[in-house]
C-alpha positions, -999 to +999 in steps of 0.1 A: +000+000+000+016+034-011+006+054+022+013+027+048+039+039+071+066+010+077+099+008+098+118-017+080+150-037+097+172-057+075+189-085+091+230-101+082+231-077+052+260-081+032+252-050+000+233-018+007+228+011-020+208+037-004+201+066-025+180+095-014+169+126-031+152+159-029+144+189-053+146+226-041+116+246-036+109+257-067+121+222-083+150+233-108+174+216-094+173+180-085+199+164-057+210+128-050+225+115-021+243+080-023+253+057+007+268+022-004+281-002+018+292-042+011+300-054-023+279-072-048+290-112-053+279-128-088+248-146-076+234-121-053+198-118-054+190-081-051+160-069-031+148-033-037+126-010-021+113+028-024+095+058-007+086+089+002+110+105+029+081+129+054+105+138+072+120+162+049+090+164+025+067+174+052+089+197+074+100+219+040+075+207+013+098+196-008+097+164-034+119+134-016+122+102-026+144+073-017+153+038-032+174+011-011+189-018-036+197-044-007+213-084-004+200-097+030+190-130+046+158-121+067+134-083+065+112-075+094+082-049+085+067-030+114+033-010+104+031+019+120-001+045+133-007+072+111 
């Protein structure tokens, strides 16, 4: 579901590619933020996820968005009250 709120843990991860982004306020200018950590092996299978980031686009209204590319052996999703 597109507006459920979710704390997601990822559990004996061995790749992570978090990339987050936001546009400024008048949306000319678009900037990426890139965390990698791990390194890809051959027959990874890659997991990948995306969002909204309210912290930032509710405090200054701007467009966010993030994407996580992820190898991991068990994800645990919390649901969480609006």
């Amino acid at each position: 579901n597109y507006s459920d709120w979710v704390k997601i843990k990822f559990k004996q991860f061995s790749y992570l590619k978090f990339i987050y982004g936001y546009a400024t306020e008048n949306q000319d200018i678009n900037i990426d933020n890139t965390l990698e950590l791990g390194e890809l092996k051959q027959d990874d299978e890659i997991l990948d996820y995306g969002g909204t980031l309210e912290l930032i686009g509710g405090r200054y209204d701007l467009p966010t968005g993030f994407s996580i590319d992820i190898v991991c052996r068990e994800i645990e999703l919390e649901f969480l009250d609006q």
